[in-house]
C-alpha positions as CSV (number, residue, x, y, z in Angstrom):
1,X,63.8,100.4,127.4
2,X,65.0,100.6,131.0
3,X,67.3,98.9,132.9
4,X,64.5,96.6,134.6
5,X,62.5,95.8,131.5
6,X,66.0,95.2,130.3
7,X,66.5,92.3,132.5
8,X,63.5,91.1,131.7
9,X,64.0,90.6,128.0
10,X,64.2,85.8,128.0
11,X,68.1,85.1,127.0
12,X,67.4,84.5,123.7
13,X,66.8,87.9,123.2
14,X,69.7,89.1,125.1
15,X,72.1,87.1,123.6
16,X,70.7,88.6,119.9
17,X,71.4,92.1,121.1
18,X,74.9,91.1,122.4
19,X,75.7,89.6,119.1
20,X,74.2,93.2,117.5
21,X,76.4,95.1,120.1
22,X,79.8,93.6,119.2
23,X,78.8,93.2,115.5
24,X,80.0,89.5,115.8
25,X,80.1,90.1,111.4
26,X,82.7,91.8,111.6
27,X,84.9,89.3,112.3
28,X,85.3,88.4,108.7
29,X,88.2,91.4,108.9
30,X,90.8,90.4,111.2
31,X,90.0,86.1,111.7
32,X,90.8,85.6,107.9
33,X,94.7,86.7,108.2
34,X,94.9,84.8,111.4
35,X,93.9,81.7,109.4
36,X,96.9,83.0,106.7
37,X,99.0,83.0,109.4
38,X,98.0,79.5,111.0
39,X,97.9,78.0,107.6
40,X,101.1,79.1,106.7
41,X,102.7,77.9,109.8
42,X,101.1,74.9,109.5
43,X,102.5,74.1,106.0
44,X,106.3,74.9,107.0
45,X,106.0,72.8,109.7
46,X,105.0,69.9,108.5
47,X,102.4,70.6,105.3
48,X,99.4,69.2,107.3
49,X,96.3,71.0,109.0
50,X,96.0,70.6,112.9
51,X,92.2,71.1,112.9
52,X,92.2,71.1,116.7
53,X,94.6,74.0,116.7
54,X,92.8,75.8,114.1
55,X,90.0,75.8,115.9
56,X,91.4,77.0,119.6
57,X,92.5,79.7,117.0
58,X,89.0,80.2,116.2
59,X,88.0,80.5,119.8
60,X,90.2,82.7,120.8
61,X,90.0,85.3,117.9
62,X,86.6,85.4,118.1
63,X,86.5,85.9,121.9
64,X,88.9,88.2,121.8
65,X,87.3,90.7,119.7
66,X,83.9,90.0,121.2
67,X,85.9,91.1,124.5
68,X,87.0,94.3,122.8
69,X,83.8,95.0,121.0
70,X,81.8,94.9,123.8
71,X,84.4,96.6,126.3
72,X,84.4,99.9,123.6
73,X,80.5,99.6,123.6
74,X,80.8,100.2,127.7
75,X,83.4,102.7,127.8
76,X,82.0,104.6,125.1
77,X,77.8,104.4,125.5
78,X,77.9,108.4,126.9
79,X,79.8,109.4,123.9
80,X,77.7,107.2,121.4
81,X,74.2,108.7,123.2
82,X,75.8,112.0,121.8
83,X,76.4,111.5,118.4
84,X,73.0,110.5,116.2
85,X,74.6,107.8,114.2
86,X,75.3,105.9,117.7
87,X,72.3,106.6,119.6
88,X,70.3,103.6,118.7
89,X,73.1,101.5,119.6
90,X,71.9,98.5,122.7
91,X,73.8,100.4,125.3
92,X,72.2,103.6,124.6
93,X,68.2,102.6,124.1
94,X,68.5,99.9,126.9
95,X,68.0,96.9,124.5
96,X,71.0,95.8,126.3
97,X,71.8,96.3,130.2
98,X,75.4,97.5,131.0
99,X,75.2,94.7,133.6
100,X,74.5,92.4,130.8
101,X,77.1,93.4,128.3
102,X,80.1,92.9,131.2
103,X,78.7,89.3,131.4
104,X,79.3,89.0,127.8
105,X,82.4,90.4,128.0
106,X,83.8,88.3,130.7
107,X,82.5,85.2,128.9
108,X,84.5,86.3,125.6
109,X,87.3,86.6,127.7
110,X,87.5,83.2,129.4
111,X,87.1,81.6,126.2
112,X,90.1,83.5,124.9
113,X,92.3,82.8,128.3
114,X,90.9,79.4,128.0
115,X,91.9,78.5,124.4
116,X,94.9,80.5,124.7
117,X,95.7,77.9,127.7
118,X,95.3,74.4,125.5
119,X,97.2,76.1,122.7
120,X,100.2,76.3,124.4
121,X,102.4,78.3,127.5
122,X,103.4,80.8,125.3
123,X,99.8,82.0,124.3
124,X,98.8,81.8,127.7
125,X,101.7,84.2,128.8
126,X,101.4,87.0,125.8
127,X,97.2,86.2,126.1
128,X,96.9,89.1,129.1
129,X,99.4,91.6,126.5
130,X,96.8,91.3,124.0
131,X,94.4,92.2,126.0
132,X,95.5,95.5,127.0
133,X,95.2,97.4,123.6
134,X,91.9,96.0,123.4
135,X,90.7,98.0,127.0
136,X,93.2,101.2,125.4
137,X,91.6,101.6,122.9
138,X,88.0,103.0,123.6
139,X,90.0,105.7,126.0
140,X,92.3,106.7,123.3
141,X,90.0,108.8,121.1
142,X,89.9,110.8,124.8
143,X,93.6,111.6,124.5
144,X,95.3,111.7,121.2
145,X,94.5,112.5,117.8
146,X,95.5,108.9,116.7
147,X,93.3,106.2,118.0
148,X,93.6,104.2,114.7
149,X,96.9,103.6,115.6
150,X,95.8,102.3,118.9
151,X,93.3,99.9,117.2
152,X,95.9,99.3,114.6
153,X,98.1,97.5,117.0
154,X,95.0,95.7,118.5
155,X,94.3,94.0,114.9
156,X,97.9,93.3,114.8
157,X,97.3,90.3,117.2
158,X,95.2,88.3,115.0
159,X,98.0,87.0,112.3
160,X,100.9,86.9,115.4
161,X,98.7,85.2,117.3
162,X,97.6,82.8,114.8
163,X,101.1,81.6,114.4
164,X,102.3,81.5,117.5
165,X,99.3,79.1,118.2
166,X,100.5,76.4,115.9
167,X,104.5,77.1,116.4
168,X,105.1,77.8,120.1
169,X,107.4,80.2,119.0
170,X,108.1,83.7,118.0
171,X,107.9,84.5,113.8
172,X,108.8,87.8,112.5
173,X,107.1,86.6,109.4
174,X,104.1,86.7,111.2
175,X,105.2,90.2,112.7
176,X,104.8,91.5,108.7
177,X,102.1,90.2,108.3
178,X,100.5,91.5,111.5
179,X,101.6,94.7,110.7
180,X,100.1,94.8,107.2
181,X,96.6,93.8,108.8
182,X,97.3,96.6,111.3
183,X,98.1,99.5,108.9
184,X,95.3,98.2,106.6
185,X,92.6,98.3,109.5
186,X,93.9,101.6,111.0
187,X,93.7,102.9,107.4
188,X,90.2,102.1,106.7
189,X,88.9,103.4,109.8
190,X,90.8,106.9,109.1
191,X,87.9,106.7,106.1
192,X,85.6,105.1,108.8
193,X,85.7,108.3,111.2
194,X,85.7,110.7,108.2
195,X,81.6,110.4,109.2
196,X,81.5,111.5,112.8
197,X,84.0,114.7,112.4
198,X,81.4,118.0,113.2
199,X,80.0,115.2,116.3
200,X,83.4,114.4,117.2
201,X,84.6,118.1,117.3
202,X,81.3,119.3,119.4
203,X,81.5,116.9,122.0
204,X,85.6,116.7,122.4
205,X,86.2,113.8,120.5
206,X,89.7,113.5,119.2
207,X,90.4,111.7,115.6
208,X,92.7,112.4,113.1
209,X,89.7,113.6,110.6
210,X,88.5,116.0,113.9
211,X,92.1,117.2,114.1
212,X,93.3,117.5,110.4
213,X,90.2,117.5,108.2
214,X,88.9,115.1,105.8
215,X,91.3,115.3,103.2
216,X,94.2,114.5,105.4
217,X,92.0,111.8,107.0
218,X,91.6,110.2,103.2
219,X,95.0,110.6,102.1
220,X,96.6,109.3,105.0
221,X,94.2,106.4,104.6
222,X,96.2,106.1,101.3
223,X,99.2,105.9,102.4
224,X,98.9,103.3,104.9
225,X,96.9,101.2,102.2
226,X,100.0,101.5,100.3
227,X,102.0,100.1,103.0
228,X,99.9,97.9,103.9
229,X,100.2,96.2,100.0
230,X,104.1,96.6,100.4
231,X,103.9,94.7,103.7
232,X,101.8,91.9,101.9
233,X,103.9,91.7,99.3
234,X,106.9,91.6,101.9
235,X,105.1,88.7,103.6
236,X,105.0,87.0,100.2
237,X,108.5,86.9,99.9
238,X,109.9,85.8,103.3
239,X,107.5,82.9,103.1
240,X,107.8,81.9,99.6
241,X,104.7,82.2,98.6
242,X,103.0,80.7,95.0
243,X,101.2,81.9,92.3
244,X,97.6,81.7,93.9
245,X,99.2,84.2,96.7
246,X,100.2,86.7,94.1
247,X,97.2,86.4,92.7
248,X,95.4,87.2,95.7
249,X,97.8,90.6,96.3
250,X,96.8,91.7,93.1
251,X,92.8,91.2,93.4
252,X,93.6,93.1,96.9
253,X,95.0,96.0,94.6
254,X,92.3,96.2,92.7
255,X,90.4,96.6,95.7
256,X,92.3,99.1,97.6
257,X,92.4,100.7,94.4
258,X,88.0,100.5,93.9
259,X,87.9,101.9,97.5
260,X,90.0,104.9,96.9
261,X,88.1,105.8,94.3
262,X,84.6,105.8,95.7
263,X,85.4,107.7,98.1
264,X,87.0,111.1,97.9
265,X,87.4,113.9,100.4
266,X,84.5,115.7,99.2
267,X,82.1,112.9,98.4
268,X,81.6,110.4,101.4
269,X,78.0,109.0,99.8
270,X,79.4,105.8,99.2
271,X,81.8,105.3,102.5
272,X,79.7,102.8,104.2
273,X,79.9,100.5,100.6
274,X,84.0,101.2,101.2
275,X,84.0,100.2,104.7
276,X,81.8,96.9,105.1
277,X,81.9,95.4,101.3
278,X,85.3,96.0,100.0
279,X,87.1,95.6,103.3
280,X,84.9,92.2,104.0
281,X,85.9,91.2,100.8
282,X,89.7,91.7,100.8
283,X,89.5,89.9,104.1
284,X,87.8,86.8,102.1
285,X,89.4,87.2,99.0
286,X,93.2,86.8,100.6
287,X,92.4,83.9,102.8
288,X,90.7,82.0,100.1
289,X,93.4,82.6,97.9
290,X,96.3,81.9,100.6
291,X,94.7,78.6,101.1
292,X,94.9,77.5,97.4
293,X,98.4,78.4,97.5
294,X,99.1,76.7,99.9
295,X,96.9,73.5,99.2
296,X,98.4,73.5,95.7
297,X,102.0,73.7,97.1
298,X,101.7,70.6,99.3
299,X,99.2,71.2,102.4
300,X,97.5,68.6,103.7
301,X,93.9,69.2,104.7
């Protein structure tokens, strides 16, 4: 589709294709540990939900990442017209005008600035910080052999974020927990990019699995999976967490432990079922049992 017949697509349509374009789904991996982070704040503060807050949290997670999704969809539509599994992508057939997509983008953003500003003067000052990994990111497969860490430290907002929303204040608690979320995203798309390594080497793009192979990609994916359950289990114990919560760490074991197994470094046939459904689900499966926990230890919703 070209650029004109583009523009002539009504709004509705556009607006489906943005949502396709920045995989708006796939929110259900970072927004559930901002809610754990929220939540928890909420509870040793004073036990009770702040449903305006939590939803200004909503807001600006979700515009955030729509931001960053559709920024990476810009910066990278000449790589992902290169490599078969991306060329259908909006940018690349013309379903979706670059013109378009920056319209998107700057919307996403000015919800973010903007429910960054009612939260409080804190999120309003760190809100431009978090926006630079986001813009990194997309250029960092272009110069080092680590982008995951880059995007990593982009996920990494969600849970800090979340708690400085409802506090005001800094929370190394919430740093932990950040960083679990983090090392567990960062991990998962090690396994993620495992799929793109002969395209990625032909056309100069740089990844760890490119760089080192697949079985270094998969293992290292181990490893930070590893720490990511040691940082979990960290954030258990500074915040005192209950049984529900422990129960929740070990159903995210299981999972890590289900993922690992399906997928090997000479057998990828199942990496998609890896990446969507058992990383959607430990996303799901923590935040639902967070809340228990803390609902059964005294939070008032």
């Amino acid at each position: 589709m070209s650029g004109a017949a583009a523009a002539a697509v009504p709004a509705r349509g556009r607006t489906r294709a943005f949502l396709r374009l920045v995989m708006i789904e796939h929110s259900v991996f970072a927004l559930p540990f901002a809610y754990i982070a929220a939540l928890t704040a909420m509870f040793l503060q004073d036990r009770s939900v702040h449903w305006w807050e939590l939803l200004l949290v909503t807001l600006a997670m979700v515009g955030l990442r729509t931001f960053a999704m559709a920024v990476n969809r810009i910066i990278d539509r000449e790589i992902d017209a290169r490599n078969p599994r991306t060329a259908q992508r909006e940018l690349v057939t013309g379903a979706m005008s670059v013109r378009h997509a920056w319209t998107g983008a700057l919307v996403a953003l000015v919800v973010f600035l903007g429910a960054a500003a009612l939260l409080n003067p804190l999120c309003l000052a760190l809100a431009p910080v978090a926006v630079v990994p986001m813009v990194v990111y997309p250029y960092g497969k272009r110069f080092t052999n680590f982008p995951q860490a880059i995007l990593g430290l982009a996920q990494a907002i969600a849970p800090v974020g979340g708690w400085l929303a409802v506090t005001g204040a800094w929370s190394w608690e919430a740093v932990i927990l950040g960083l679990a979320v983090g090392v567990w995203i960062g991990g998962f798309d090690l396994i993620y990019a495992c799929q793109d390594v002969e395209t990625d080497r032909a056309t100069g793009v740089k990844s760890v699995p490119a760089r080192f192979g697949i079985p270094a990609a998969v293992w290292g994916a181990r490893g930070c999976h590893a720490v990511t359950m040691a940082l979990f289990v960290w954030f258990a114990l500074v915040t005192d967490a209950g049984l529900w919560f422990w129960t929740g760490l070990v159903i995210v074991a299981g999972a890590f432990l289900y993922e690992h197994t399906i997928v090997r470094p000479h057998d990828l046939s199942r990496l998609n079922r890896a990446f969507f459904t058992v990383n959607g689900f430990i996303g799901i499966a923590l935040f639902g049992c967070a809340l228990l926990d803390l609902v059964v230890r005294g939070l008032t919703v």
